[in-house]
KOLMAR-600848 format. One record per atom (N, C-alpha, C): x, y, z; residue number from 1; atom name. Coordinates in steps of 0.05 Angstrom, whole numbers, always signed. Layout:
# residues N
+--------+--------+--------+-----+----+
:      u :      v :      w :   k :  a :
+--------+--------+--------+-----+----+
:      X :      Y :      Z : NUM : CA :
...
+--------+--------+--------+-----+----+
This chain:
# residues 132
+--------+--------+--------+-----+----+
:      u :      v :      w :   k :  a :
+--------+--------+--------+-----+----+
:   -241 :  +1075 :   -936 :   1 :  N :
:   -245 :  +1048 :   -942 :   1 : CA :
:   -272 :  +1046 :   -957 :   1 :  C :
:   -272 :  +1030 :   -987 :   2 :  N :
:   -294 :  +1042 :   -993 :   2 : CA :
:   -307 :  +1008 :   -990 :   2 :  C :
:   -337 :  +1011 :   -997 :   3 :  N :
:   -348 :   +988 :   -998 :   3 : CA :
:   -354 :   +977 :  -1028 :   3 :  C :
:   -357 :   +951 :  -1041 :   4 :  N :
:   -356 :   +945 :  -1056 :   4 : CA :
:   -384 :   +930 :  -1063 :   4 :  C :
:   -395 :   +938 :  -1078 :   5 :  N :
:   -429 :   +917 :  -1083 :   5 : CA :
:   -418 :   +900 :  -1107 :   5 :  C :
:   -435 :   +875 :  -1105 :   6 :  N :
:   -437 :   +854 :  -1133 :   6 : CA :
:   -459 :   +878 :  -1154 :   6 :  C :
:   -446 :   +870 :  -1175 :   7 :  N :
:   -469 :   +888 :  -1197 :   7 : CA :
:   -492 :   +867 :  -1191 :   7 :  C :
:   -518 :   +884 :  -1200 :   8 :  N :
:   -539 :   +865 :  -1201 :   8 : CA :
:   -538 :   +856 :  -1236 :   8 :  C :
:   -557 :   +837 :  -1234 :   9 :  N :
:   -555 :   +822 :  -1256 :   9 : CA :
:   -593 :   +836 :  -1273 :   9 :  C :
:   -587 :   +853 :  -1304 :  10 :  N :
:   -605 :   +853 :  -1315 :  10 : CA :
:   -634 :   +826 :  -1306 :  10 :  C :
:   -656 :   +852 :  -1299 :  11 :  N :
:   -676 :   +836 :  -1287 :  11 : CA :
:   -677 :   +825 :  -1260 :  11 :  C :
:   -653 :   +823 :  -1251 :  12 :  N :
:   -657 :   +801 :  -1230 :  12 : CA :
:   -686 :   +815 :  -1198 :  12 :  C :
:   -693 :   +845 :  -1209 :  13 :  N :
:   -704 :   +858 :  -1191 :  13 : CA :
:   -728 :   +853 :  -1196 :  13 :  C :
:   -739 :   +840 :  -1214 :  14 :  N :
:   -770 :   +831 :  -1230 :  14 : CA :
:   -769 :   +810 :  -1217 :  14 :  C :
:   -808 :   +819 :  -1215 :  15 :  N :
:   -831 :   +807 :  -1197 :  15 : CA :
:   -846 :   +797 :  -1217 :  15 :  C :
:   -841 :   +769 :  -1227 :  16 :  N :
:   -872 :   +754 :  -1237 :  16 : CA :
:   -892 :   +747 :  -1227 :  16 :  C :
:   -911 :   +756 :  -1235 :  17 :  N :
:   -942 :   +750 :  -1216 :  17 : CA :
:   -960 :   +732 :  -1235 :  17 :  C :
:   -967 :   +706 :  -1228 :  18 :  N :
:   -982 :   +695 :  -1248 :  18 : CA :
:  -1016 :   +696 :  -1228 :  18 :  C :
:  -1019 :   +713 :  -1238 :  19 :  N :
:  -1059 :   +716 :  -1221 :  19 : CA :
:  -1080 :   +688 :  -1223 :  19 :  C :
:  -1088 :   +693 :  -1204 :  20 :  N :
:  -1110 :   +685 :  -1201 :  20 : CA :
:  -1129 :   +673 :  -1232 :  20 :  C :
:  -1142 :   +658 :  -1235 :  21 :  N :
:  -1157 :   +652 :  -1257 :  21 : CA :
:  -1126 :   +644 :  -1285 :  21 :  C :
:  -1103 :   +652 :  -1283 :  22 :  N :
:  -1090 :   +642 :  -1305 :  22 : CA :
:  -1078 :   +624 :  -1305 :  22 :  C :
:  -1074 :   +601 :  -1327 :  23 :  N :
:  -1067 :   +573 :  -1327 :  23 : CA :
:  -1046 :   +583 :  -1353 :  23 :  C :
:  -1020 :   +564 :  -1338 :  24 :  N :
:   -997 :   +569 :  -1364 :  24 : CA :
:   -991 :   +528 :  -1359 :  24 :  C :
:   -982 :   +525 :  -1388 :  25 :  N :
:   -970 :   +503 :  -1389 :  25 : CA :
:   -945 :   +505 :  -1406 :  25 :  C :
:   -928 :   +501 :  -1391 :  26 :  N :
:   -897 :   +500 :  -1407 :  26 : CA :
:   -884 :   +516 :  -1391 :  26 :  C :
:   -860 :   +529 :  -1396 :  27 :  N :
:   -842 :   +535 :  -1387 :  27 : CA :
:   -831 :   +555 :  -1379 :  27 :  C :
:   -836 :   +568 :  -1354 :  28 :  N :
:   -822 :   +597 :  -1336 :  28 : CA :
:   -797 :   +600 :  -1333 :  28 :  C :
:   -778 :   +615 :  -1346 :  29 :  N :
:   -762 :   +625 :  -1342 :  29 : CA :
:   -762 :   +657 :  -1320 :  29 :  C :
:   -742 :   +667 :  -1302 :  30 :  N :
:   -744 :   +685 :  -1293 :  30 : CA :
:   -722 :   +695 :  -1271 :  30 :  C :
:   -702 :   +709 :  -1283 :  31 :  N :
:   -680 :   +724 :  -1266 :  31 : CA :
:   -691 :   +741 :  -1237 :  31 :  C :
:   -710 :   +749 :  -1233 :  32 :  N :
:   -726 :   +753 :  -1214 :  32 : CA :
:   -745 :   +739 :  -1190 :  32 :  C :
:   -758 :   +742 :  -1181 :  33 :  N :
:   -777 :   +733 :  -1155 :  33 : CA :
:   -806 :   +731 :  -1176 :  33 :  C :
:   -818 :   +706 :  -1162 :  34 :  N :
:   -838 :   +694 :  -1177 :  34 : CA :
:   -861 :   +694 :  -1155 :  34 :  C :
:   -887 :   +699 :  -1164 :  35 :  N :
:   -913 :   +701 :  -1145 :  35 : CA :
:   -931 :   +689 :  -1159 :  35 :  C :
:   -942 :   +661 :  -1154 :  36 :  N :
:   -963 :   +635 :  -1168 :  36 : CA :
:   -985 :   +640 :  -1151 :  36 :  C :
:  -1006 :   +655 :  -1174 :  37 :  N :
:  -1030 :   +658 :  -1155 :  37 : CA :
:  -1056 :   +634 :  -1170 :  37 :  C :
:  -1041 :   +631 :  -1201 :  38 :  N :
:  -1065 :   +614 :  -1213 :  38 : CA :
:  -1052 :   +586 :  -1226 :  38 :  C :
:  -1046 :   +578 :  -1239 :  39 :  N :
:  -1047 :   +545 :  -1237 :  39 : CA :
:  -1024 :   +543 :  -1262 :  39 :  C :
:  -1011 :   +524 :  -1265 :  40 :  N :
:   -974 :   +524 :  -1269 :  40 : CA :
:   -966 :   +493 :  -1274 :  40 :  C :
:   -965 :   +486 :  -1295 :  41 :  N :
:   -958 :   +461 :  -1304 :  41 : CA :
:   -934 :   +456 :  -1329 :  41 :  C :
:   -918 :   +449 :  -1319 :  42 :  N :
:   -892 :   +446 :  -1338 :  42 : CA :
:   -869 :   +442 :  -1317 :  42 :  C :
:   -848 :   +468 :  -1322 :  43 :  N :
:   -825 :   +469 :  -1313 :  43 : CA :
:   -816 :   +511 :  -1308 :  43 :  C :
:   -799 :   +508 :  -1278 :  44 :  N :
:   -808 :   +534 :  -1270 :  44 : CA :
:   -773 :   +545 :  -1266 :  44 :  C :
:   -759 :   +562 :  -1272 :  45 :  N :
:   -733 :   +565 :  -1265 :  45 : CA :
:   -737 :   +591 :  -1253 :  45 :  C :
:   -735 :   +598 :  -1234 :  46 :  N :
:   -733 :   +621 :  -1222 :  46 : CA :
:   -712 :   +624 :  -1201 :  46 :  C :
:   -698 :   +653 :  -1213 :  47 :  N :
:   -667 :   +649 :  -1196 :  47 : CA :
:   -679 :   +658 :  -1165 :  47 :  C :
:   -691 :   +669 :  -1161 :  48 :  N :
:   -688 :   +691 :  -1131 :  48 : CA :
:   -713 :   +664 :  -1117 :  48 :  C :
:   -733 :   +684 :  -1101 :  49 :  N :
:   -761 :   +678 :  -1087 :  49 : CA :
:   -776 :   +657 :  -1106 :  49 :  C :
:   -791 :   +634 :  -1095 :  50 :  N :
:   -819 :   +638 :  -1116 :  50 : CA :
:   -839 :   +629 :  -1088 :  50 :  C :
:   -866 :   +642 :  -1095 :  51 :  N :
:   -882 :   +643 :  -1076 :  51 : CA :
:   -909 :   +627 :  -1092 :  51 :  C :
:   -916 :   +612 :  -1079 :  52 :  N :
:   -943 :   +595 :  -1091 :  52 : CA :
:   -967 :   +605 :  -1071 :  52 :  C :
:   -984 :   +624 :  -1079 :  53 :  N :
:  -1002 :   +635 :  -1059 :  53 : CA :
:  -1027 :   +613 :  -1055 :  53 :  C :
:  -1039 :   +627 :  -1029 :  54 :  N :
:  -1062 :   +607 :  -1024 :  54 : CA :
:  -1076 :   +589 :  -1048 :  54 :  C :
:  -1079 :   +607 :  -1066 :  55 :  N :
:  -1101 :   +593 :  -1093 :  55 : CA :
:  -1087 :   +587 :  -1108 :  55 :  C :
:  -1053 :   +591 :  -1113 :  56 :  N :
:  -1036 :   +570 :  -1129 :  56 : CA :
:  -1031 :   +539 :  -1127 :  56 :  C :
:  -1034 :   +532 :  -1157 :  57 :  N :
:  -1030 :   +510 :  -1157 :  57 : CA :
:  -1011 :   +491 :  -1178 :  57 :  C :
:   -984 :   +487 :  -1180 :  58 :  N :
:   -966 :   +483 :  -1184 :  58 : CA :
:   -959 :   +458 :  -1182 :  58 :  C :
:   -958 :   +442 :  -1219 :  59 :  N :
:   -949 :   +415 :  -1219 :  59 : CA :
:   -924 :   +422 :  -1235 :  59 :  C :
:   -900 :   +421 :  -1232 :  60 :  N :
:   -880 :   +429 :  -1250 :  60 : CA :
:   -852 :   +409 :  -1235 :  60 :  C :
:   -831 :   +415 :  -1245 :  61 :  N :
:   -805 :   +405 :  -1240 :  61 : CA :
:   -792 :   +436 :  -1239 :  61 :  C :
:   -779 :   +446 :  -1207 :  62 :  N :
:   -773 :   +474 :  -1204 :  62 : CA :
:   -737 :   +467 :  -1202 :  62 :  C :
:   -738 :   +496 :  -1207 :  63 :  N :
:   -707 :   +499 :  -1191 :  63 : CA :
:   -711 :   +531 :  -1178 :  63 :  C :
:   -707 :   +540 :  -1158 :  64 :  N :
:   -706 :   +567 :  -1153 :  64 : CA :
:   -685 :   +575 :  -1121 :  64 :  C :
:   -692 :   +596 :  -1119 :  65 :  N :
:   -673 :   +609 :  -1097 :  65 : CA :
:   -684 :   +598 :  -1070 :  65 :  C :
:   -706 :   +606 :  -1066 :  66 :  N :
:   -723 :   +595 :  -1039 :  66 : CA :
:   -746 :   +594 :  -1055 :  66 :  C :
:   -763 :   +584 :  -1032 :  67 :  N :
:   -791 :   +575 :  -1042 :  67 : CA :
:   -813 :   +576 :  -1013 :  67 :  C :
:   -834 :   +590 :  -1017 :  68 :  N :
:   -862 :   +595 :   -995 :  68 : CA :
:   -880 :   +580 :  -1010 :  68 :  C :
:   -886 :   +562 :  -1007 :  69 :  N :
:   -911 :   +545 :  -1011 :  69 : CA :
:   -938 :   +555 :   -992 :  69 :  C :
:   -958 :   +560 :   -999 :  70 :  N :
:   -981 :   +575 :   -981 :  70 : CA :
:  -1004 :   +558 :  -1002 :  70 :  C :
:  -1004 :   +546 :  -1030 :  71 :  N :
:  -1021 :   +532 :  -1041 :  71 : CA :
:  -1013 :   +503 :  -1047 :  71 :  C :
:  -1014 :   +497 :  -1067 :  72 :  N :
:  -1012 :   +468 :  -1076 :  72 : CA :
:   -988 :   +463 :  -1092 :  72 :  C :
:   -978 :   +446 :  -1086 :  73 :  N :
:   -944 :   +444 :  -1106 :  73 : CA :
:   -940 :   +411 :  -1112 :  73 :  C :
:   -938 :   +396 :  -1136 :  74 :  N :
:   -941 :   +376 :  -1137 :  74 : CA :
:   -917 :   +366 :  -1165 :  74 :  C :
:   -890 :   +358 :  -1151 :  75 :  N :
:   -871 :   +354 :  -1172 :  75 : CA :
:   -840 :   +342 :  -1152 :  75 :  C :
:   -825 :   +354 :  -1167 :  76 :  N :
:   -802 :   +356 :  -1162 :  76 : CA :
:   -789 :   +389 :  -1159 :  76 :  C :
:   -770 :   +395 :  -1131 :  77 :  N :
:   -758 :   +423 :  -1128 :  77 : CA :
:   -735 :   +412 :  -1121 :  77 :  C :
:   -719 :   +431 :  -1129 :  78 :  N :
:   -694 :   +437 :  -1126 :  78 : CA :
:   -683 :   +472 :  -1120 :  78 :  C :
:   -681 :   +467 :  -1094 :  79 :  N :
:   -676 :   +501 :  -1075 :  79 : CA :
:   -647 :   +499 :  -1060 :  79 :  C :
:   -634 :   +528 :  -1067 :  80 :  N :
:   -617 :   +532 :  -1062 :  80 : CA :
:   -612 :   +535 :  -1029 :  80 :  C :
:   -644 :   +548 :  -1020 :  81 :  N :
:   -643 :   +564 :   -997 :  81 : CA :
:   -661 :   +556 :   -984 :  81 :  C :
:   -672 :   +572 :   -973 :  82 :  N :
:   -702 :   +557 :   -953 :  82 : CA :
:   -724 :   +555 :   -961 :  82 :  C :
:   -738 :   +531 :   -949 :  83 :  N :
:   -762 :   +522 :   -962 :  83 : CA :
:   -784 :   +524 :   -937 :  83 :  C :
:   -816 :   +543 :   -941 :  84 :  N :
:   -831 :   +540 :   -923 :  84 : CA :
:   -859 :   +534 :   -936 :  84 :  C :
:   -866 :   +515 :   -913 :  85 :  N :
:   -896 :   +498 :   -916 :  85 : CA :
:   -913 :   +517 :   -897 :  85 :  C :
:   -931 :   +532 :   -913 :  86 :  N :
:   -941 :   +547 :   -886 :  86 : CA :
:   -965 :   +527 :   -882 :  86 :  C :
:   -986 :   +541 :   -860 :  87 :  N :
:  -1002 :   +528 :   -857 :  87 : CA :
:  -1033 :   +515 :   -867 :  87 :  C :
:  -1029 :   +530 :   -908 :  88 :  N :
:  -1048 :   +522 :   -923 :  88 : CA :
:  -1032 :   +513 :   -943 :  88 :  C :
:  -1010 :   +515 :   -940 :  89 :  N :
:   -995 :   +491 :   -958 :  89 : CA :
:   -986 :   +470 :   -964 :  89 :  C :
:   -992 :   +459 :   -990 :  90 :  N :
:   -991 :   +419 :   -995 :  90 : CA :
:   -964 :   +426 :  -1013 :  90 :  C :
:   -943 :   +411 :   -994 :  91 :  N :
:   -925 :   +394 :  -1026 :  91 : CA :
:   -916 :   +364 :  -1027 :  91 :  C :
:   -931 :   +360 :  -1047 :  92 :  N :
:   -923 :   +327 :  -1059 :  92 : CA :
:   -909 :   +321 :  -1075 :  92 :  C :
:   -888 :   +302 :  -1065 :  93 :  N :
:   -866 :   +298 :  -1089 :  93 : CA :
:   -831 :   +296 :  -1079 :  93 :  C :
:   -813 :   +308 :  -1081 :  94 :  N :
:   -787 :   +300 :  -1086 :  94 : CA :
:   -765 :   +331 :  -1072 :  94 :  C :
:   -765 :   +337 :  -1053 :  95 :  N :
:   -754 :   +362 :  -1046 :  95 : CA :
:   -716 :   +357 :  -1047 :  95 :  C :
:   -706 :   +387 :  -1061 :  96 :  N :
:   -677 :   +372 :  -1068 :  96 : CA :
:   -663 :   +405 :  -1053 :  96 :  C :
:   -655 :   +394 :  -1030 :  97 :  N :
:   -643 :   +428 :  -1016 :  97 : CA :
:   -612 :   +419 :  -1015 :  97 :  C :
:   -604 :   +444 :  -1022 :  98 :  N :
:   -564 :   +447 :  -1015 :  98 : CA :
:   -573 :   +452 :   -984 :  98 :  C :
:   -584 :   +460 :   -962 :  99 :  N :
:   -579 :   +456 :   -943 :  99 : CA :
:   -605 :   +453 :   -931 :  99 :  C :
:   -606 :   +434 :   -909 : 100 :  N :
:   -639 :   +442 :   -887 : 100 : CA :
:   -641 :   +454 :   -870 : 100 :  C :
:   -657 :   +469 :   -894 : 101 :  N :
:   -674 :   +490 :   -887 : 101 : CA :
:   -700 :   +484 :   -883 : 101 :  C :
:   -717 :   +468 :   -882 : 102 :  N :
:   -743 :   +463 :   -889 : 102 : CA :
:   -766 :   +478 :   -858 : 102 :  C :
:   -779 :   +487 :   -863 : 103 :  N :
:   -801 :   +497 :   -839 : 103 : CA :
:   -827 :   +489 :   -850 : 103 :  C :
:   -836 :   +474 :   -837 : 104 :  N :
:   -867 :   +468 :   -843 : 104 : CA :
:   -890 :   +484 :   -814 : 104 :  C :
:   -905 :   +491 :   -829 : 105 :  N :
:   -922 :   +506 :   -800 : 105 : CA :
:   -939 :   +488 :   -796 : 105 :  C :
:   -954 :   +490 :   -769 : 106 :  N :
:   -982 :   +470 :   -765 : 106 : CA :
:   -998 :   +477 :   -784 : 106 :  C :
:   -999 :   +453 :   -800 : 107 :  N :
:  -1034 :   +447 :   -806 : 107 : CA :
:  -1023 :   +445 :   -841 : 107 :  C :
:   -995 :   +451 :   -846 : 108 :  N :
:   -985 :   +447 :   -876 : 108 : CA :
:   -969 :   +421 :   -873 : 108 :  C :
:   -973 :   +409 :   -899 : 109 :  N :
:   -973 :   +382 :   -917 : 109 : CA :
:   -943 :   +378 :   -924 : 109 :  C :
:   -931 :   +359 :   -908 : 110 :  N :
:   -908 :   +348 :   -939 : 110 : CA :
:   -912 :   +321 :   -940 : 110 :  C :
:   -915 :   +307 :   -960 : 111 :  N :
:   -919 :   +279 :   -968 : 111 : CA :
:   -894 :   +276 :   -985 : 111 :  C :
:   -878 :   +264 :   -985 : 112 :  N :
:   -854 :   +257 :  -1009 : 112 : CA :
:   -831 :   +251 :  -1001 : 112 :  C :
:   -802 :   +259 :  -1001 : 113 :  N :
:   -786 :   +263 :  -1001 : 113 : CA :
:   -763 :   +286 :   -998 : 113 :  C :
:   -750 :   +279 :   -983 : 114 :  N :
:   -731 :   +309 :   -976 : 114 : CA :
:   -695 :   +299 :   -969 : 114 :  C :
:   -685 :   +313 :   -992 : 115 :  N :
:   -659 :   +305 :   -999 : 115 : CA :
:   -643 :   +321 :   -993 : 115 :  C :
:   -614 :   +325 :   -975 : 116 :  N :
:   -601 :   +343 :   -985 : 116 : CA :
:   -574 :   +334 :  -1000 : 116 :  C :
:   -570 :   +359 :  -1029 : 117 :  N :
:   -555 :   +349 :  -1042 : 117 : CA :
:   -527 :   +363 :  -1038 : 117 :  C :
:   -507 :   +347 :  -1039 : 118 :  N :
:   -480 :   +346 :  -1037 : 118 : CA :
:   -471 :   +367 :  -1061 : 118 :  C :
:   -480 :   +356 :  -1078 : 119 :  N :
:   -465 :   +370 :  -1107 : 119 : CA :
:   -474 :   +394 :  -1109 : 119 :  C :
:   -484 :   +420 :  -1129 : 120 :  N :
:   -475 :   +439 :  -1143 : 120 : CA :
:   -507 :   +437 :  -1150 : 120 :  C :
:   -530 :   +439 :  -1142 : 121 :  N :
:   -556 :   +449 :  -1160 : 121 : CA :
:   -571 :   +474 :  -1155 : 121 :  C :
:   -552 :   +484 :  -1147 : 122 :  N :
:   -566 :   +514 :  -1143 : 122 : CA :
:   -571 :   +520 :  -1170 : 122 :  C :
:   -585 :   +549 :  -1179 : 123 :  N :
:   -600 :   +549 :  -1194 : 123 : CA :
:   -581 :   +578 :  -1201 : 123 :  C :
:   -560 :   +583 :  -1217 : 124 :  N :
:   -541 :   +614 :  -1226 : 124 : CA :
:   -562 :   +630 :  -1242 : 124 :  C :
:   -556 :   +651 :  -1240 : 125 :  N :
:   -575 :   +675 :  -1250 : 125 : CA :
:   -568 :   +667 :  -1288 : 125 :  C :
:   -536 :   +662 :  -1286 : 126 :  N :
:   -529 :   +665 :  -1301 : 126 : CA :
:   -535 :   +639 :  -1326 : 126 :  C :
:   -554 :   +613 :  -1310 : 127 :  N :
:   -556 :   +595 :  -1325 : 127 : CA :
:   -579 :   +603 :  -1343 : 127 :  C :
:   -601 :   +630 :  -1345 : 128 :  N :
:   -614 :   +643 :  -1354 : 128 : CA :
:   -621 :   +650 :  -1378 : 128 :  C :
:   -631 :   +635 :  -1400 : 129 :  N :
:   -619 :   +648 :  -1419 : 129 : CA :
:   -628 :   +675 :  -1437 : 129 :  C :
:   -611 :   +679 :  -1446 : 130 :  N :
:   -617 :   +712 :  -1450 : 130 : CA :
:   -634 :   +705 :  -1476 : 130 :  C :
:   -650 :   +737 :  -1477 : 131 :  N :
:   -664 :   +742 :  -1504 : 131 : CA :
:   -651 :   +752 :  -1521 : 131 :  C :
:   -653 :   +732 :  -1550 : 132 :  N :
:   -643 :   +745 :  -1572 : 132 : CA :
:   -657 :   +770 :  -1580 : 132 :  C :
+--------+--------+--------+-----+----+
């Protein structure tokens, strides 16, 4: 009896790290897991993880797989999977989960809203678009 794997999807095993001290404005794309160590303004699509570390700070409109907030997050998300507020993390704004999941630890922030949606907003690898 043999076992059968899903192929992985080109990329989907990439780790974006935006460091410390770097400021992007505009637009992240990323088939992979995302790590926000420096400051992030626009719009963020990441299929898998995205992690906003202690010194991240993140005003955007997201869609991603799950999400660890550990810095500052200030927008609108939309998560397929689980969402955690640790205990140095702020999010303000509009939270949009296919299921609740939400964990906030002592001493982390949510100010806004928390929806769960009925319809279809998960975030497909495949909505990705490729490089010409």
């Amino acid at each position: 009896m043999g076992l059968t794997r899903e192929p992985e999807l080109k990329g989907s095993r990439v780790l974006t790290v935006i460091g410390e001290g770097v400021t992007i404005e505009g637009k992240i794309i990323t088939p992979g897991s995302s790590r926000i160590d420096g400051i992030i303004n626009g719009k963020i699509l990441c299929a898998k993880d995205l992690v906003i570390g202690k010194e991240g700070k993140v005003s955007a409109d997201v869609q991603t797989g799950s999400a660890v907030i550990a810095g500052a997050f200030k927008g609108k998300m939309e998560v397929s999977g689980s969402v955690e507020i640790t205990s140095t993390g702020k999010f303000v704004g509009k939270l949009i989960q296919k299921e609740a999941m939400l964990t906030i630890v002592k001493g982390g922030v949510f100010k806004g809203e928390s929806f769960i949606s009925s319809g279809n907003s998960e975030l497909n690898p495949t909505d990705i678009p490729k490089r010409d």
